[in-house]
Phi, psi and omega in degrees: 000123177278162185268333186279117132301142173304132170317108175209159228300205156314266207321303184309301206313296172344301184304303256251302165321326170293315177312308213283349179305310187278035178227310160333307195273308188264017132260000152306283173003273193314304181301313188287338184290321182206114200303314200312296187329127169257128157224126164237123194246165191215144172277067180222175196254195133351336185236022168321336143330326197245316183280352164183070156356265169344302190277337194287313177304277209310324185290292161337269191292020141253345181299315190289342169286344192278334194273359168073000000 
């Protein structure tokens, strides 16, 4: 899950923080609810694949390894 917003006015930033808040709460919820569930959050924005590859690849290839 990225951690960042993308640059946007005030007013939005507001909105976008209130979201990340609740999406903060009900995918802990959720992950603590059902062990299946992964969450991993990253310091990036919507477009973690293109700000960090690397780390987004390496998160990938240990979920599929874990799963046998």
């Amino acid at each position: 899950m990225a951690t960042d917003d993308p640059p946007s006015p005030p007013a939005v930033g507001e909105l976008m923080a209130a979201y990340r808040r609740g999406l903060d709460r009900d995918l802990d919820s959720l992950a603590a609810a059902n062990p299946a569930v992964t969450l991993r959050r990253l310091d990036t924005t919507h477009a973690m694949p293109l700000e960090a590859p690397k780390r987004v690849a390496g998160l990938i290839r240990e979920f599929v390894f874990a799963q046998g």
